[in-house]
N, C-alpha and C positions, 0 to 999 in steps of 0.2 A: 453333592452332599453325601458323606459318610452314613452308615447303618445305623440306627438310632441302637442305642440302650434300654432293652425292656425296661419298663417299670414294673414296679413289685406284685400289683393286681396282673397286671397282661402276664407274668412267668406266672401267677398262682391258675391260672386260665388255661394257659397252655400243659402247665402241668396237672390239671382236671382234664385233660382232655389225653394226656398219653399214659394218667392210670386207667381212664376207661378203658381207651384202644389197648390196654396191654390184656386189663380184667377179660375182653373180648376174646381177645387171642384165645390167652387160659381157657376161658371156658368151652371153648370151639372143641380145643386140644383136649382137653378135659371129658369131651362125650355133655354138657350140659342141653339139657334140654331147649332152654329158653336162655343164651350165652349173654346175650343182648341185654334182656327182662334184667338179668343177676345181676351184671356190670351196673348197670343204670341205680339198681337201690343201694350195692357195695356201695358207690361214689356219694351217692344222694338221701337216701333213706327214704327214697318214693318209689313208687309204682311207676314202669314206662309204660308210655302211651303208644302203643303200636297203630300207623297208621296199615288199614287195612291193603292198599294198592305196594305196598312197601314193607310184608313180612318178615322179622330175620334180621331188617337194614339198619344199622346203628344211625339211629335221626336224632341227632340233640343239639340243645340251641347254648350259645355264650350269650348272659344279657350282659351288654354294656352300656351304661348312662349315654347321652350327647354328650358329645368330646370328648372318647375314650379311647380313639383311637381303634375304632373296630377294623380298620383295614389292615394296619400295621399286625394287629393279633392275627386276621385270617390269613394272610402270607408265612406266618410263621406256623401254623396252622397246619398248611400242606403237607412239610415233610413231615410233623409230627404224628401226624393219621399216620401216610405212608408208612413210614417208622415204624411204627406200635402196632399199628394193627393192618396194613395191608403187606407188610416185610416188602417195601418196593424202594429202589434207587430213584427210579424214574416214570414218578406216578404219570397217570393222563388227568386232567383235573378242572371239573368244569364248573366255571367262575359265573355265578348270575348273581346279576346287579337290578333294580328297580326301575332303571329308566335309561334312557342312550344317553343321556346328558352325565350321569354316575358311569355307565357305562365306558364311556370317552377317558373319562376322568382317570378313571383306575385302570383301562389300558395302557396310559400314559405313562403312571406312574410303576407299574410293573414292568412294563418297554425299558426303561430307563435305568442305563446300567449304575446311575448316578445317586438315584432316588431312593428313598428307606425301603419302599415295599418291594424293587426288585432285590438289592442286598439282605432283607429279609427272607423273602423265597430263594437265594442264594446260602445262604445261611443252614435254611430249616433241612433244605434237602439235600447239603454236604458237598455246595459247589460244580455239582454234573451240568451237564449241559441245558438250557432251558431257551425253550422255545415256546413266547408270548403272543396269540393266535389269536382275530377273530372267529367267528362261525363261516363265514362265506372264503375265511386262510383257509381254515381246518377243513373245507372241501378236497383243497386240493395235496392234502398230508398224507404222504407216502409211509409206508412201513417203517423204513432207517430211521423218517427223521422220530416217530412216536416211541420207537423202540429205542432209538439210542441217547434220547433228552426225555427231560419232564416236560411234560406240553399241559400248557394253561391257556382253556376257551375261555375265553370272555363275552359275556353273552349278558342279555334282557332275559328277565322271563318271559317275554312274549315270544321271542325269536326260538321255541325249540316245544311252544302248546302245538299239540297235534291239531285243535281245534280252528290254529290261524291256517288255512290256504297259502299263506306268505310264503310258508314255512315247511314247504313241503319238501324243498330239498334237502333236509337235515333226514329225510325215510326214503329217500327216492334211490333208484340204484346210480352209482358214479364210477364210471371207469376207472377214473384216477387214484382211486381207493381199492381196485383191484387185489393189489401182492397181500394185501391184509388179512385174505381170506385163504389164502394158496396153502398146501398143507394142514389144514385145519383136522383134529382126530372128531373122530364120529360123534362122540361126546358131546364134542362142543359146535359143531354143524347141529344138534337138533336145537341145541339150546338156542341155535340164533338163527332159525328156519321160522319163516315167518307162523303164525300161531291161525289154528281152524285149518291146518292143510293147506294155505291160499298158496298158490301157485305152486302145489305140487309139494311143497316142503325143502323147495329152494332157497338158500338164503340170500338176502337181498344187499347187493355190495353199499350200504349206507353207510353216510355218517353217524347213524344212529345203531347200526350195530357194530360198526368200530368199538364207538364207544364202552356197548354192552360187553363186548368181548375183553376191552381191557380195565372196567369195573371201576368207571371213575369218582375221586374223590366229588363229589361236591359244597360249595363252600355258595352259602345265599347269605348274599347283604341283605339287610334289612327287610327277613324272612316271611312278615306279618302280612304281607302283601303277595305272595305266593302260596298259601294254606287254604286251596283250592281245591276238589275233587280235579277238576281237569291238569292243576299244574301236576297233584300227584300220578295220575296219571301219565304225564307225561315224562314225569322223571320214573316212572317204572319200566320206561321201556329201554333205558340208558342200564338198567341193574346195576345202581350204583353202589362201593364198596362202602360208603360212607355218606352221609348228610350232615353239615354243621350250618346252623344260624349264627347271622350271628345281627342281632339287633337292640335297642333299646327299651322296645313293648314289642313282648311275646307274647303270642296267642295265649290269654287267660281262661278262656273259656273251653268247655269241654263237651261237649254235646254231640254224640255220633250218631243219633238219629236225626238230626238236622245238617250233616256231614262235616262238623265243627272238631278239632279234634287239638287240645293243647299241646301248647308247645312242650317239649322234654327238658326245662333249663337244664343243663349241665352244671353250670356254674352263675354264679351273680355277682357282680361288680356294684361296689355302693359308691353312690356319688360323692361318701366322705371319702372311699378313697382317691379317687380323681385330684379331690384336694389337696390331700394329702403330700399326695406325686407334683401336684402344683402344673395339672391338667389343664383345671377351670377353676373361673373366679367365683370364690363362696365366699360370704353368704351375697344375697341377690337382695338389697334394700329396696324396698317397696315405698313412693309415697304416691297421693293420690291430690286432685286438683278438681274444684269443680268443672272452672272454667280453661278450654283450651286453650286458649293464650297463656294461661299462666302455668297450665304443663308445658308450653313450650319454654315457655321465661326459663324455669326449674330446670329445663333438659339443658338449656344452652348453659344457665348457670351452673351445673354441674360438668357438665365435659369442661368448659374455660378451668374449673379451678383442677379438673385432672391435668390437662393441660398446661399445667402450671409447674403441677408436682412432678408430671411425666420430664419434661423439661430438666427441671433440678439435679433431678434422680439422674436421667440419661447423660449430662453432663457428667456428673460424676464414677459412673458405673460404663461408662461409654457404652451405650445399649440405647437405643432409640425407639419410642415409641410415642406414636400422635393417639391420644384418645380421640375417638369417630363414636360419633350418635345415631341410631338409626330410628326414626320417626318415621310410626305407623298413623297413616293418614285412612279417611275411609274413601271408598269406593263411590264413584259418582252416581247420582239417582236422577228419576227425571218426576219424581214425587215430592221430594221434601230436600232442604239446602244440608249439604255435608259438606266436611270439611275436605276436600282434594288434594289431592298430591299438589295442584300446581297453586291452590288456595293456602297451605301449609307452606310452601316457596315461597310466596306471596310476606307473608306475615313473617318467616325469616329474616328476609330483608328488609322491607319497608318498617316494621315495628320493633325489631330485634336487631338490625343492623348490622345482620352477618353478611359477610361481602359473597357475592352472586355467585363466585369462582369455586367456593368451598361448600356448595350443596350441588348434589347431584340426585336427581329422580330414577328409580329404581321401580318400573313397575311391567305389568305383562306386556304394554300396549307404550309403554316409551323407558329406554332403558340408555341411559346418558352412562352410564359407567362401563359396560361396556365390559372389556380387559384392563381395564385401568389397574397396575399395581400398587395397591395399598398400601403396601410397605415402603416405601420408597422415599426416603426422606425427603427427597423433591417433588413430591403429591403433595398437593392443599385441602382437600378433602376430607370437611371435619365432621359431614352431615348426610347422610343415605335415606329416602324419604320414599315409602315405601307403601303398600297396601295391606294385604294378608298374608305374601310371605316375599322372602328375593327368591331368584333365581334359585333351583337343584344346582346344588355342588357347591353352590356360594360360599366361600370360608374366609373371614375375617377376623384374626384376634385381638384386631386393635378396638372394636369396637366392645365399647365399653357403657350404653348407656340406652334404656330403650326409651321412649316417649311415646305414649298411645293418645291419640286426642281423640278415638272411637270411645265412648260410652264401654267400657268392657266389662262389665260387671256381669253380664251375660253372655260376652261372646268369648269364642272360641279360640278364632284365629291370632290373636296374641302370644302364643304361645308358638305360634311357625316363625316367630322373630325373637323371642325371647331366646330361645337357642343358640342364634348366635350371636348374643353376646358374653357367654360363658365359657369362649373358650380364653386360656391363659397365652398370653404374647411368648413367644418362645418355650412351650410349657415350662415356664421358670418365673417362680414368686418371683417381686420384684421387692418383697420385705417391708413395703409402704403399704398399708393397712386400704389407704382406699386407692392404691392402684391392683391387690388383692382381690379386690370384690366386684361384682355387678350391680348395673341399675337399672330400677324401671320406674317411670315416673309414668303413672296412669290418670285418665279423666273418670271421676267414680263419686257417685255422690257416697257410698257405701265403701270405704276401703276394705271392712274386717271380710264384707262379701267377695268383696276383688280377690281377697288374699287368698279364700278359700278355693277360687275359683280357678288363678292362675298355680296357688299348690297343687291341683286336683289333675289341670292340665303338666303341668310339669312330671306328675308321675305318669300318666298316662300317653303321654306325648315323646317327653325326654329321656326317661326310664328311672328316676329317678326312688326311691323307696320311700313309700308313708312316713315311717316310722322318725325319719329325719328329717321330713319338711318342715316341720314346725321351727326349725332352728335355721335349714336353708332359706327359707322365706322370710324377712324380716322387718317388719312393719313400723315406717317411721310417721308421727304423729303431731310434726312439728307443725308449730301456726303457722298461717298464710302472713308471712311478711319480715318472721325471724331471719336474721341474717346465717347464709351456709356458713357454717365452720367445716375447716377439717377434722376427721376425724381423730387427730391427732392432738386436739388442741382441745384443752378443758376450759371451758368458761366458770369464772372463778371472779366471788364481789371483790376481794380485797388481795392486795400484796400478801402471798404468801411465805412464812420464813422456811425456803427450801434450805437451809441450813442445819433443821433441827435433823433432815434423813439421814440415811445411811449415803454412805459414799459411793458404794454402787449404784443405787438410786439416781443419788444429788448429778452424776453423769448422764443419764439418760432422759432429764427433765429439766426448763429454765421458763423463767415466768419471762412476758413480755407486756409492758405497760401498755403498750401504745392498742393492743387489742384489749386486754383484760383476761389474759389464757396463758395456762399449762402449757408450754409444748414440749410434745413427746416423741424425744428422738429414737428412741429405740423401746421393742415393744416391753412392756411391763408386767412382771409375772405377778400373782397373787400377791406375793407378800410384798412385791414391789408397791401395788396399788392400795394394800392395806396401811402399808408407812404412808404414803402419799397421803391418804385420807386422813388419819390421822393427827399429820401438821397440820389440817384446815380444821379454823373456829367456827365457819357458820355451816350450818347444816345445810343451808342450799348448796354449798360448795361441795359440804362431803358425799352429798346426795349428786352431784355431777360426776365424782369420781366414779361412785357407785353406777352409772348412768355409763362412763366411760367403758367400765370393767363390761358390763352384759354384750356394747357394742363390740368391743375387741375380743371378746370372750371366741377360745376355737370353736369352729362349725362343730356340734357333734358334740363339744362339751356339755356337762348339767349345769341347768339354767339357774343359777346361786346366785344370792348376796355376797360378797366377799365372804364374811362370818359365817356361810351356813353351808362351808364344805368341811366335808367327813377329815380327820385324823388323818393322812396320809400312814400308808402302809408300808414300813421300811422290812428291806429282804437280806440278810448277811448273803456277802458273795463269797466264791473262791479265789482266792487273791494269792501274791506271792510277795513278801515281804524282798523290797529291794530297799536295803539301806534303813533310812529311817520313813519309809514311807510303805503302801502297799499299793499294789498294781493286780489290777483285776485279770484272772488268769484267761488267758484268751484260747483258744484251740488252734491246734498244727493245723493247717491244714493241706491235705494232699496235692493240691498247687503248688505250695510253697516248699514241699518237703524232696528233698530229694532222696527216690529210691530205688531198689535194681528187682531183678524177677530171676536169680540166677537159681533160688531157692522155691520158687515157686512150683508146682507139680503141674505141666504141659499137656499128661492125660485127661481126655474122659471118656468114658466109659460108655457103653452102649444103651446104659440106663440112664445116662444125661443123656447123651446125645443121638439120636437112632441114625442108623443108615436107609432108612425109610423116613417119606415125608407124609404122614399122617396127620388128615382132617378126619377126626370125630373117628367111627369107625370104621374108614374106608382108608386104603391107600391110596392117594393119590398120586404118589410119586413113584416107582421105582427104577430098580436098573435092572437088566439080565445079563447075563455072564457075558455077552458081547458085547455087553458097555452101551447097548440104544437106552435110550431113555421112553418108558412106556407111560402113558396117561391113563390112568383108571376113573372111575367115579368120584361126584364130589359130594360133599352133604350140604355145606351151607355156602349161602350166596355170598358171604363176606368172605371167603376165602377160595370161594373156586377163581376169579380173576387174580389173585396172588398167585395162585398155583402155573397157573397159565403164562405169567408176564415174563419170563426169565429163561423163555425157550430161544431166543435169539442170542444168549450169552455163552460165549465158549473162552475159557480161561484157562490158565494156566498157573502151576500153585503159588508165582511170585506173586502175583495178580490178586490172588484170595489175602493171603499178606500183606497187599500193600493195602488192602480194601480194608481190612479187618484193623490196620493202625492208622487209618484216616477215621474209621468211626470213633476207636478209642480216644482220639485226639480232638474227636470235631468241638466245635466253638470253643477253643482253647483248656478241654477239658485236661487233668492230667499232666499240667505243665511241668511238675517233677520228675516225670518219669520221660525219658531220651527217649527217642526214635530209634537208635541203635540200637537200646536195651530191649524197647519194646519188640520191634522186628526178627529180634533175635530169638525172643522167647515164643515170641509167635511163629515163628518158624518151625520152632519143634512142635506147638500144637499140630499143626498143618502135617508136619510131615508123619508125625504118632497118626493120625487120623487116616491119609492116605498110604501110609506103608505099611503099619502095623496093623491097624485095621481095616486096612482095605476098603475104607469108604471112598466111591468114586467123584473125580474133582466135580461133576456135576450137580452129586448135591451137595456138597460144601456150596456150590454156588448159587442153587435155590433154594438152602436153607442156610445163608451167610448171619442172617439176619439174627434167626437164634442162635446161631454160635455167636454172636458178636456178643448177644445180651450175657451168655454164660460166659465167655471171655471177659466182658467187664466188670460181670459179678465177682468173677474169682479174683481176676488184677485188684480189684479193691479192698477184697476181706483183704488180698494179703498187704496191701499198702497198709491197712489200716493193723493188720498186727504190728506190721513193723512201726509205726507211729506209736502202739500201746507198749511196747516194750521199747523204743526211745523214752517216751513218758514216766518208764516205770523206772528208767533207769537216772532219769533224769530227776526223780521223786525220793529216789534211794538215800541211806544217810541222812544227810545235813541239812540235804531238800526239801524234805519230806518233811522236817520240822516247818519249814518256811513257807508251806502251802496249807493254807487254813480258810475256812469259810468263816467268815469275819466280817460284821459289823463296822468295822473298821474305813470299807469301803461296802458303804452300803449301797442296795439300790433302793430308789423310794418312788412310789408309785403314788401320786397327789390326786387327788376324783378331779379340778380343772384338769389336768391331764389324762381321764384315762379319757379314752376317744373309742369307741367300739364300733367299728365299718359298720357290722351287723348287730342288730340288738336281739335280746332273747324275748321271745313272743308266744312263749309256750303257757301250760295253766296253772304249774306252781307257784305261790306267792310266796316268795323267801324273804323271811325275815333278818336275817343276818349276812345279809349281802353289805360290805363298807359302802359301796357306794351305789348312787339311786338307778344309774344306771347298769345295766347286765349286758354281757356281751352276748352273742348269740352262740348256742350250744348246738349240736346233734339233734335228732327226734326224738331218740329212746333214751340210751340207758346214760349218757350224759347227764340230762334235765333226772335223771334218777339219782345218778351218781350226789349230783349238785344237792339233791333235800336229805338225802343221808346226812351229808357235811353241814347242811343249814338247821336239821335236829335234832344232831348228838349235839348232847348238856354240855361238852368239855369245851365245847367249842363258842369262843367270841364273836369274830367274824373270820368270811372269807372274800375271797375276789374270783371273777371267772377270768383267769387268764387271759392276755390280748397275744396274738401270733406276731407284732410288731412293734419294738421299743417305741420308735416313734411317736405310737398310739396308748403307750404305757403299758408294754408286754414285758414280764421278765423272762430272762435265758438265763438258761447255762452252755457250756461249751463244749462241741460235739467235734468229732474228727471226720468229716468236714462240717461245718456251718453250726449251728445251733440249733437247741431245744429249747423250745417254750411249753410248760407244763401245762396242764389244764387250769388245776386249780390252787390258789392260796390260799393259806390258813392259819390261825392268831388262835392258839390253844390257851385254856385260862390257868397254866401249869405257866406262860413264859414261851412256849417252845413254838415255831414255824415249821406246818404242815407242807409241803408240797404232795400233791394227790394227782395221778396222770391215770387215768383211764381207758381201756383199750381192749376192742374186743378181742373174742377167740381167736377170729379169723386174723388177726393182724398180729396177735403176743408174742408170737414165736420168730418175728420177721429179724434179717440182724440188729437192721436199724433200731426198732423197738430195745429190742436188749440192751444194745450199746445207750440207749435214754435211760436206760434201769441203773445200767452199771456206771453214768455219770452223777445219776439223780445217789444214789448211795454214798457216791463218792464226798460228794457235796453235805447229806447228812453226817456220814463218819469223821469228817474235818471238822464239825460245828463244835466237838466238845461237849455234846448230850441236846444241845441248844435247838436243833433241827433233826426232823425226819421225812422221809422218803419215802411212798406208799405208791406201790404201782396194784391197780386193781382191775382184774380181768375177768369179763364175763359174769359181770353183777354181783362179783364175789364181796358183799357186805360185810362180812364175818373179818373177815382180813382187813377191812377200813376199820369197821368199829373197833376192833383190837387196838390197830395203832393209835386212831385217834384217844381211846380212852387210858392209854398207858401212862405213866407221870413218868420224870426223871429221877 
């Protein structure tokens, strides 16, 4: 299996995590006091939580829903710390998992030169060599192999608490770890001398001060479960360069007098977007059953008619998928009669008449499944019959349907099964509405309780966010005895005249006698279902439509009548007349452009680049006229194992060259620009560096890392002049007529489409938002910026900007990628606001400017029609101006 394809949340994740690690860098470099504390609110607009065993140590967590792919993120993960903030080729990097059964799992899968997560850690860390280790491997890991690959421990967190006796060989002295110590400078001998004098102030040849010595990443799977005084402690004695979580439900709670201490989100992944990317199956329809026979009836009746579709569909799409049911039965009492796992089999067969072959029991004390591969088009296996949760590591996305015949209205353990049936078969819609979604068919005298109950656990459990349950949970209320339809099919009294619709419509819908229903072959936009409804005379009909629309309605949408969404908000684009048509003007971009560096300037100076490697205000690094390389003092613990790792490297200037055009290039960056070109110009860097100024190849090669960053910087402004002056030349004359922000080709943002991953939950109540829902803003001057724009008089409505068409975000077009503005705006003069907001600290960046000098561009093409308003630093003076000016 090939390297997967990030999805757009896992790149937004990994890219919160290499502006932190960069802000770190900076501030280290920068002399800041608290480099850590800064970074963490720059990215977040919070206060970090410093645990006390762990000063200094960058600890922040990624939350990601169930079935988000947290592993495939923390693989790619590694080299991006590395990267950003530890400047390392070949981190050491130690992997803890929750239990040996995860554990097993994700050595496998990182072993595997085959697998996503090892072509991921392949990937992140620029193809070096990588060696995948247990704890009782990593005993016997000599110097070469640590120094000359990335080494990833895979480990429990029980296997490295000082507390387990088990585990003592991870502190104990090891021969075989001997060379690791040999030439060590004084500096770094006391740091790793055991602590109180014990034994003299000898250091002790462990695995655990290996570790400390070379400052390793750590990366915790599902973290919640390590937030222990003792595990901290024991990861303090590793001094690691880094901590990343990465879980579902992170520590909420905050209480250091009781040794509680929350988790640092980094970043948050909403389970719309899971959906989005077509992760998991949303929404999750809920119904409820007094009696358990007839939750079973409902579960079988439901997976047959998936079963049915899956079939159809798979035929024609050549993609195969069996929907599988998993039935939560209760646990056996020697008090009172329950329903059993082998009572639930029982009632299967004998009353339901599923044949014996196609259920299998799944529990602590009898487990018939075994290895059985799910997938497997020659599996029969349509029924998993279960207790309170399957197996650790259990992953099945064909499973599509839950059935609980425990009373759940109060219990808990519903929710260690509900999980997995959310995730998506190949994460790839299958475009069929209810092979889309999840089920769970509950026994509950109280459904509206159940709902509350299994929403409450779903956030709490699955990571799910408040604010969209209401819409991922979805409570069906149909009588005991109506017959299932699909969801795709309207029931409807009479013969409707699908003749009177529109032709797009009249293709996507056909009445069928023999049922008495709609069926809808392809899905139905608003106005689709508003025509639809409208050929129907009786009101119970148009009232089914209506009924259709809420079900089909996207996760994350606002919950409307047809009739009761907002005006959609249409945007003039920049477009370029071809012919008699317009074409929305797209961006070069640097991938696709070809360009050379023969002009580009090879110097930097000593004010970019020092010949000294300086942490805060100590040298760490230098050289003396004889060329030895001296170790000085460090200041902070996130950079003195950087400083350290890169003493076993001895190059040569071809070598710094080819190093520095594999960075430029890595994961296919730069594809315009040759390898010849590149090389060539990187050569004169290289050689300006060590002939002119006499910087020796040593620290080029322990401080590669920031020349690389300022080598990319520059390659790009000047890629990117040379794109502005093709553009400009290319806009000259004739062209220049022919590029206009124009209506012409609109974009139009409709409330059933706008989708907002995250919603705003702040304490202003804005009255002139179009639509009911708001997307989620910043903490401060955002949510400020926003009632400026919702209580100037000139203004009608506006919209908070979405960061993803998909989700109903507009762009404009940036050289590379796009700009999505903050805010939009419906001036009562006729004219389209765009307003982009930006503080101090960020105004002046390129990027930002080149968003200025697009956003202008766009307004001066309109014709007077549109204006461009970039405000910085709360500057309201300058918003109220523009907004209040007429044409």
């Amino acid at each position: 299996m090939a390297g997967l394809e990030l999805k757009e949340y896992q790149r937004e994740s990994l890219e919160a995590i290499g502006r932190f690690c960069d802000a770190v860098r900076d501030g280290v470099g920068n002399r800041a006091v608290r480099p850590v504390h800064d970074a963490y609110y720059l990215e977040t607009r919070r206060d970090f939580i410093e645990v006390p065993q762990l000063p200094g140590v960058p600890y922040v967590c990624l939350r990601v829903p169930t079935g988000g792919g947290k592993t495939l993120i923390a693989a790619h993960a590694v080299g991006a710390i590395a990267k950003h903030l530890g400047h390392q080729d070949r981190p050491l990097c130690l992997w803890v998992t929750p239990s040996t059964t995860i554990r097993d799992q994700t050595l496998r899968g990182l072993r595997n030169r085959e697998h996503p997560y090892h072509a991921a850690l392949r990937e992140g860390l620029g193809g070096v060599p990588l060696e995948v280790l247990t704890v009782e491997e990593s005993l016997a890991a000599n110097r070469a192999m640590v120094s000359g690959s990335a080494v990833i421990v895979v480990t429990t967190i029980q296997s490295y608490r000082i507390d387990e006796e088990s585990n003592r060989k991870v502190y104990q002295d090891n021969g075989y770890l001997m060379d690791h110590f040999t030439n060590l400078p004084a500096w770094v001998r006391e740091q790793l001398a055991e602590p109180n004098g014990a034994s003299g102030g000898r250091v002790s040849l462990s695995l655990a001060n290996v570790m400390k010595l070379r400052g390793p990443i750590v990366i915790m799977d599902e973290a919640h479960n390590a937030r222990t005084r003792v595990s901290f402690d024991s990861l303090a004695r590793f001094s690691p360069l880094a901590v990343l979580e990465l879980t579902a439900t992170p520590q909420q709670e905050h209480d250091p007098e009781r040794e509680r201490y929350g988790s640092n989100v980094l970043h948050a992944v909403s389970a719309l977007q899971l959906k989005r990317e077509g992760m998991i199956k949303l929404p999750v329809d809920l119904e409820s059953r007094e009696n358990w026979l007839d939750v079973l009836a409902l579960t079988v009746q439901r997976r047959t008619m998936l079963a049915e579709l899956a079939a159809t569909w798979g035929r024609d799409h050549d993609r195969f998928i069996r929907p599988i049911a998993l039935v939560q039965a209760q646990p056996k009492s020697n008090t009172r009669e329950t329903h059993t796992a082998e009572r639930v089999k029982e009632a299967l067969i004998g009353q339901l008449h599923v044949p014996a072959e196609r259920i299998r029991i799944c529990t602590g004390t009898n487990d018939e499944l075994g290895d059985e591969d799910l997938r497997r088009p020659e599996c029969v296996v349509e029924y998993i019959i279960t207790v309170d949760k399957l197996r650790e590591g259990w992953d099945c996305p064909f499973a599509y349907v839950l059935g609980s015949v425990g009373n759940v209205a109060t219990a808990t353990a519903v929710e260690q099964v509900l999980g997995r049936v959310l995730r998506m078969p190949d994460a790839e819609p299958t475009g069929i509405p209810e092979l889309d979604r999840a089920y769970a068919i509950v026994q509950s005298e109280d459904v509206a309780r159940t709902a509350q109950n299994l929403a409450d656990s779903m956030v709490e459990r699955c990571g799910f966010d408040r604010v969209s349950m209401g819409d991922v949970l979805r409570v069906h209320r149909r009588p005991e005895g109506q017959s299932l339809l699909p969801l795709s099919a309207i029931p409807v009294s009479a013969a409707p005249n699908l003749a009177q619709l529109p032709a797009t419509v009249q293709a996507k819908v056909h009445y069928e006698p023999a049922s008495g229903t709609i069926k809808i072959h392809e899905p139905l936009t608003r106005d689709d279902a508003q025509a639809l409804r409208d050929v129907l005379a009786s009101p119970a009909d148009r009232t089914a439509v209506e009924t259709y629309w809420q079900e089909e309605r996207e996760v994350g949408t606002a919950p409307k009548l047809l009739d009761q969404y907002a005006k959609p908000i249409r945007l003039p684009q920049l477009a370029v007349r071809d012919g008699q048509r317009w074409l929305r003007f797209e961006p070069i971009e640097l991938d696709e452009f070809t360009w050379e560096l023969s002009s580009c300037d090879p110097k930097f100076t000593d004010a970019e680049f020092s010949a000294e490697l300086h942490i805060g205000d100590h040298v760490v690094l230098d050289v003396t006229g004889q060329g030895a390389v001296r170790v000085g003092g460090v200041e902070q613990v996130i950079t003195r194992q950087a400083s350290f790792l890169s003493q076993d490297d001895h190059w040569e200037k071809v070598e710094v060259v080819r190093w520095l055009d594999q960075e430029l290039h890595r994961g296919g960056q730069n594809a315009g620009l040759s390898a010849a070109e590149s090389q060539a110009w990187l050569n004169r860097v290289v050689n300006y560096l060590v002939v002119e100024r006499a910087v020796p190849i040593p620290i080029l090669v322990r401080k590669r890392h920031e020349l690389a960053d300022l080598v990319f910087d520059r390659i790009i402004d000047h890629g990117r002049k040379q794109i502005r002056k093709a553009a400009e030349m290319l806009f000259a004359g004739e062209t220049a007529r022919r590029l206009e922000t124009t209506f012409a080709a609109p974009f139009e943002i409709a409330e059933q489409d706008y989708c907002p991953y995250r919603r705003y939950s702040g304490t202003y109540s804005f009255r002139k938002h179009a639509f009911d829902l708001i997307g989620e803003m910043g903490r401060d001057d955002e949510p400020d910026c926003a009632y400026k724009i919702d209580s100037h008089p000139n203004v009608v409505r506006w919209i908070r900007n979405l960061d993803n068409e998909s989700a109903g975000g507009f762009s404009l077009p940036l050289s590379p990628g796009r700009f999505f503005p903050d805010f939009l705006v419906e001036l009562k003069d006729g004219r389209i606001a765009i307003v982009e907001y930006k503080g101090g600290h960020l105004a002046e960046q390129k990027k930002e400017l080149h968003k200025e000098e697009i956003g202008k561009l766009w307004a001066a093409r309109s014709d007077g029609r549109c204006v461009f308003v970039r405000v910085v630093d709360r500057d309201w003076a300058t918003l109220g101006k523009v907004l209040d000016s007429e044409v």
